[in-house]
C-alpha positions in Angstrom: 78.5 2.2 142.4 77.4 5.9 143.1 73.6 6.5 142.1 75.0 9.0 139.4 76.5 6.2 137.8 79.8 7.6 137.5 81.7 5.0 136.0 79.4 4.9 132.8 78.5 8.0 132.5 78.8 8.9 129.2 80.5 12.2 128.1 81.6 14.1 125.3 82.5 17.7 126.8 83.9 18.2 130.7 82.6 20.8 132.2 85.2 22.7 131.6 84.8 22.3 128.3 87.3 19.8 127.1 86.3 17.3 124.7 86.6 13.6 125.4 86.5 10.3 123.2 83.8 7.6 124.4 84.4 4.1 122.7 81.0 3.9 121.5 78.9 7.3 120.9 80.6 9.8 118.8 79.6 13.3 118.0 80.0 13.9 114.3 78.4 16.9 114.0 80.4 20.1 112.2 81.3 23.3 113.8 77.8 25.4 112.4 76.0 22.7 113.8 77.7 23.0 117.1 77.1 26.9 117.3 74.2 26.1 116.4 73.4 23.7 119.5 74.7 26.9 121.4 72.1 29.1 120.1 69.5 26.8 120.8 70.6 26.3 124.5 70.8 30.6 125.1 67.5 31.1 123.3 66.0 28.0 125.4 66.9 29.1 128.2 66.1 33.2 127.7 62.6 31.8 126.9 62.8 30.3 130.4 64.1 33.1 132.3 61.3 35.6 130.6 58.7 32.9 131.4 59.7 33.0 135.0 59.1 36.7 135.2 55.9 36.7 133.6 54.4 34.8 136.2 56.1 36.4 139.1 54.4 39.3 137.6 51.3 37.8 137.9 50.8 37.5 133.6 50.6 33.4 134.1 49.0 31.3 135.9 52.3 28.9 137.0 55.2 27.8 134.9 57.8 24.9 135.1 61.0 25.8 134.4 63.7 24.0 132.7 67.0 25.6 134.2 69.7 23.3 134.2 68.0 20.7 131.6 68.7 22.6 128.2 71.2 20.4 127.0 69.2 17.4 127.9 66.3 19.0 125.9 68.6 20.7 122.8 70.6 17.6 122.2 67.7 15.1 122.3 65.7 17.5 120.2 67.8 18.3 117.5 68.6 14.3 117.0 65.2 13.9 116.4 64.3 13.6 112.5 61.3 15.0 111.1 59.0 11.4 111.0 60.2 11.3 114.5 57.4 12.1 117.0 57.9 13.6 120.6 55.4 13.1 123.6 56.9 15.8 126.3 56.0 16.1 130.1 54.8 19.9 130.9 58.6 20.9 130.8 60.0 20.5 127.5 60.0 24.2 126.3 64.0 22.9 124.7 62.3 20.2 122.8 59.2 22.1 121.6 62.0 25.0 120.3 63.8 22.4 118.6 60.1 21.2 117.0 59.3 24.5 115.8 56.6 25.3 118.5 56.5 28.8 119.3 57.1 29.9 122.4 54.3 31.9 122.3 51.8 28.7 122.3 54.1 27.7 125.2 52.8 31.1 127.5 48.7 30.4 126.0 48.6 27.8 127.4 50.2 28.2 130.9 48.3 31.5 131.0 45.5 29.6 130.9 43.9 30.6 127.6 44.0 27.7 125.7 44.5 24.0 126.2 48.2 24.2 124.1 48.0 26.0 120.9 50.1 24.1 118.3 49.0 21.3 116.1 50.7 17.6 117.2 50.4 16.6 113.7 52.5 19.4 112.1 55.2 19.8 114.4 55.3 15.8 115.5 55.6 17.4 119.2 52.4 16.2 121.3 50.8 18.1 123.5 52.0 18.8 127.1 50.7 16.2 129.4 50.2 17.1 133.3 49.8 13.6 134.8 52.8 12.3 135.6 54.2 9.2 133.2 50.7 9.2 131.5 52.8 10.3 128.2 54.8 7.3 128.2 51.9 4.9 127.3 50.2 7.1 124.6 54.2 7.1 123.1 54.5 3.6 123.6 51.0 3.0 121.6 52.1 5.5 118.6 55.5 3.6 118.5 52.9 0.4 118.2 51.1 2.4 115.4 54.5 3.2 113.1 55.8 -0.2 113.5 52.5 -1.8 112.3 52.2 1.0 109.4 55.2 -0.4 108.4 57.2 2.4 109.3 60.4 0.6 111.1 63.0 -1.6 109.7 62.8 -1.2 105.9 66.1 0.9 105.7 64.3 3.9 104.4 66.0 6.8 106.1 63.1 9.2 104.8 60.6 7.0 106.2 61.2 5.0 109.2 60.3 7.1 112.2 60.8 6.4 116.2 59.0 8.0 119.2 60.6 9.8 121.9 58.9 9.9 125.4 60.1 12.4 127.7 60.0 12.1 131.7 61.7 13.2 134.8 63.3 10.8 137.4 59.8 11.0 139.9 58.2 9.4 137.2 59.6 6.4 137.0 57.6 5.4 140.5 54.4 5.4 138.5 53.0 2.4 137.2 51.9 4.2 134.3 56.0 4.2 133.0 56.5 0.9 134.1 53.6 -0.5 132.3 55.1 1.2 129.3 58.8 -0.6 129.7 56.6 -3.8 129.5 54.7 -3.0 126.1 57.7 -1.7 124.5 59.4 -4.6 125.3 57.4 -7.5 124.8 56.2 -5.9 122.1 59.8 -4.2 120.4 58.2 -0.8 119.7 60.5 2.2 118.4 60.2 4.1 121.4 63.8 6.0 123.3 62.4 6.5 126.7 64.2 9.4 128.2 64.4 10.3 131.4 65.6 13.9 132.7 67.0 12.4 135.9 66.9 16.2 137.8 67.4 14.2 140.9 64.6 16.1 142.6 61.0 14.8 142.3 59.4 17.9 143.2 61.4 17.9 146.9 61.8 14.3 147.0 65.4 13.5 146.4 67.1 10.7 144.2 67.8 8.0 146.7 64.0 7.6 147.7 63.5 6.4 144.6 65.8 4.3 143.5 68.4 1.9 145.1 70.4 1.7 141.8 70.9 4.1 138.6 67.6 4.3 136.9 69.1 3.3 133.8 69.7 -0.2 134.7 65.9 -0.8 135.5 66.1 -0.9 131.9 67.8 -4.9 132.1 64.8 -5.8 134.0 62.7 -4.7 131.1 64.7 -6.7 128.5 66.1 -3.2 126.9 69.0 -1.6 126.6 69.9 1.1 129.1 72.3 4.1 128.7 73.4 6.9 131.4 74.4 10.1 129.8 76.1 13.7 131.1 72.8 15.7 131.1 74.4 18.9 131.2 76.3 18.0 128.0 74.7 18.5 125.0 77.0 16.7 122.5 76.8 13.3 124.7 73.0 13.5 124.8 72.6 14.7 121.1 75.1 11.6 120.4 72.9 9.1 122.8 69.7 9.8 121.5 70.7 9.9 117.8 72.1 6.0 118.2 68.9 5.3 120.3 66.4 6.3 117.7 68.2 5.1 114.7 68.0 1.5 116.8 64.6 2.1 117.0 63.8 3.1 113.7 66.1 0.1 112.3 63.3 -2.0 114.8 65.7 -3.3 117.2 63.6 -1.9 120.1 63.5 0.5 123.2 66.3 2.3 125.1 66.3 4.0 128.0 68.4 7.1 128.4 69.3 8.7 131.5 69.7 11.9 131.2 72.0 12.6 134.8 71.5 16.5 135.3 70.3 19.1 138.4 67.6 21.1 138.5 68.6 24.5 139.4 65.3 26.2 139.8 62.3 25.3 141.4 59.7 22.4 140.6 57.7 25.1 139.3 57.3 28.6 139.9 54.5 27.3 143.1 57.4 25.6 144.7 60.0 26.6 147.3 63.6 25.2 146.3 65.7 26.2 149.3 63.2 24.3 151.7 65.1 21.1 150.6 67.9 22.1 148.2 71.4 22.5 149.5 72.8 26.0 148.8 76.0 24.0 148.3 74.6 21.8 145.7 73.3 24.0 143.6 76.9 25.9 143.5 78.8 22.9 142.7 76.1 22.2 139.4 76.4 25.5 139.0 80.0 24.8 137.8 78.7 22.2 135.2 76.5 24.9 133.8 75.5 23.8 130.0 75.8 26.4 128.0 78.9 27.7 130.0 80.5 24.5 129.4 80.0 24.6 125.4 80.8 28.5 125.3 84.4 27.8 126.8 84.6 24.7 123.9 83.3 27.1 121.7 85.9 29.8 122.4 88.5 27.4 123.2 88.4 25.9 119.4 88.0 29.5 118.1 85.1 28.5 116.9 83.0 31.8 117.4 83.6 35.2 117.6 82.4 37.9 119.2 80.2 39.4 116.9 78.2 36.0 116.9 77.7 36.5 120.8 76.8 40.0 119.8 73.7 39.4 117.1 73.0 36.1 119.9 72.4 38.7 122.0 70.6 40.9 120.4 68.3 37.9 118.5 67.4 36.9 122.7 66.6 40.3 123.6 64.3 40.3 120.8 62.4 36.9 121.8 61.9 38.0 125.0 60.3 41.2 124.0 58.4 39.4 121.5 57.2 36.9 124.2 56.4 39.4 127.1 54.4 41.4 123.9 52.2 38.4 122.9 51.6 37.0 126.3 50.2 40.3 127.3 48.2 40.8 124.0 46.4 37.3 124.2 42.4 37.8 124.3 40.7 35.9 127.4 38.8 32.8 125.9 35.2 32.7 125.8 34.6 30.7 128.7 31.4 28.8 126.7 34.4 27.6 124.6 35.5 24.5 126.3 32.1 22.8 125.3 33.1 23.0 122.2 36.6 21.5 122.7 35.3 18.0 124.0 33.9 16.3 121.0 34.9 16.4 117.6 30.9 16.5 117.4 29.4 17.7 120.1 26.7 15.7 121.9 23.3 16.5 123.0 23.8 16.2 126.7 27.1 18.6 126.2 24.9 21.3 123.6 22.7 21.3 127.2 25.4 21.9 129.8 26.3 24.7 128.0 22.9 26.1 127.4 22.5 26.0 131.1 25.8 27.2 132.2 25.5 30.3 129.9 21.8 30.6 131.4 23.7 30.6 134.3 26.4 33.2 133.2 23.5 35.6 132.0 21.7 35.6 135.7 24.6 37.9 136.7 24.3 41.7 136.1 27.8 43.2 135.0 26.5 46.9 134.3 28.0 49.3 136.7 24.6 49.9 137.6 23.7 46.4 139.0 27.5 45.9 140.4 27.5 45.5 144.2 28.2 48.4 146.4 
């Protein structure tokens, strides 16, 4: 077998925007949801695209792009219910759209000031965590939180929830995600692992990672593992949506692959074409996800051109909205992260900062005592 898995790979929509019957996962969503999946995957990715310019215009401090992934991040995300939680990497701008997060809190916090603006416990999106695979633990213990709340397995479709952890295919080297498999497992928490397999971990490629398909590491686990069409939004949305109801009905973890490319850099500090084929990126080019669900789209009849119109329009508007706020934020008082440690802040902490802004107040900022 091919590391991509080819011969159970599952998949809805070709890339040329065909659909296809799978004997297990179905898609039953209706055609306004569908559009609506389209939406969500233009918007996503316009978000992305301003994001980018942003900080080649030196307005942020670095950003991670998601190019290529939106239909890894818009199906998964709209399959989530609202009980459902979601613990993302640094690179789920698709997920934290579909979660209600503003974009806006996105840029604060890659600008650098704030720490990640939006509240975990109203959107049931956690914040963005920068160590690689760390997320996957803190998911696993909250899926160990619902279940003993009583939260999974009573057939309440209002109340029992799942967790989603998020991670890309680099991760699955750390111990840190492989001591989550084992607690979920032994333990039968309500977690869907998914992993965005971008085949590039940073500029390490696939194959130095993994001798098989990462989904099967899953049978070692004693879980179920599933490889799905990344780049097709109706087979991921239709994965994740059987994952998490198996979770919430308490039968346990699943690991979804997620098989997609990234077609951007790592992030906007790293050089792509230092380790990327050119001919690579042209042949995913051709399994592009929102090109491949506009030609379904249009294929089926199923929009018009006045909905590409006002789509338009509505994107132009976000990004003028985004490039707006992000250049409106107010620096942080830089005496502030003392105050974001403790809930109650400590005598030895109410000391550093008297000292540091002791320190701060040594220096003379008047044009009269700046340096020549």
């Amino acid at each position: 077998m091919s590391n991509d898995g080819s011969d159970s790979l599952v998949q809805l929509l070709t890339p040329e925007g065909e659909r296809r019957e799978h004997p297990v996962y179905r898609c039953d969503l209706d055609d306004q949801a569908i559009r609506g999946l389209y939406r969500d995957l233009v918007l996503t990715r316009r978000i992305d695209t301003e994001a980018t310019a942003l900080q080649r215009q030196g307005e942020l401090g670095i950003w991670a792009s998601n190019l290529g992934q939106e239909a890894a991040q818009i199906g998964s995300g709209r399959a989530l219910r609202g009980q459902d939680h979601a613990f993302p990497t640094y690179r789920e701008h698709g997920v934290a759209w579909c979660r209600g997060v503003d974009p806006l809190r996105l840029l604060g916090l890659f600008r650098g000031v704030d720490q990640g603006g939006w509240d975990p416990r109203e959107t049931n999106f956690h914040l963005y965590t920068i160590v690689i695979g760390a997320q996957t633990l803190h998911a696993t213990g909250y899926a160990m939180g619902i279940q003993r709340d009583g939260a999974v397995g009573t057939g309440d479709a209002e109340r029992d929830a799942a967790v989603v952890a998020y991670f890309g295919d680099g991760a699955t080297s750390q111990g840190d995600v492989n001591e989550a498999f084992i607690w979920a497992s032994v333990l039968n928490a309500p977690v869907v692992f998914f992993c965005q397999n971008n085949q590039w971990a940073i500029s390490e490629p696939m194959e130095r990672q993994s001798r098989i398909p990462l989904f099967q590491r899953a049978q070692g686990f004693g879980f179920p593992g599933v490889q799905v069409d990344g780049n097709d939004v109706l087979a991921c949305h239709a994965v994740t949506t059987a994952a998490l109801q198996r979770a919430r009905d308490g039968q346990g973890p699943t690991l979804v692959e997620a098989f997609t490319y990234r077609m951007g850099a790592h992030t906007t500090s790293d050089d792509p074409t230092r380790y990327q084929l050119r001919e690579d990126l042209e042949h995913w080019k051709l399994k592009d996800p929102i090109a491949r669900l506009k030609a379904y789209l249009i294929r089926g009849g199923l929009i018009e051109e006045a909905f590409l119109t006002e789509l338009a329009a509505e994107s132009d508007a976000i990004a003028q909205r985004l490039r707006e706020g992000c250049l409106s934020m107010p620096d942080p008082d830089v005496l502030d992260i003392f105050d974001q440690v403790y809930a109650e802040q400590t005598t030895e902490l109410a000391q550093q900062k008297e000292q540091y802004a002791a320190y701060l107040s040594s220096f003379d900022t008047s044009p009269e005592g700046a340096p020549a």
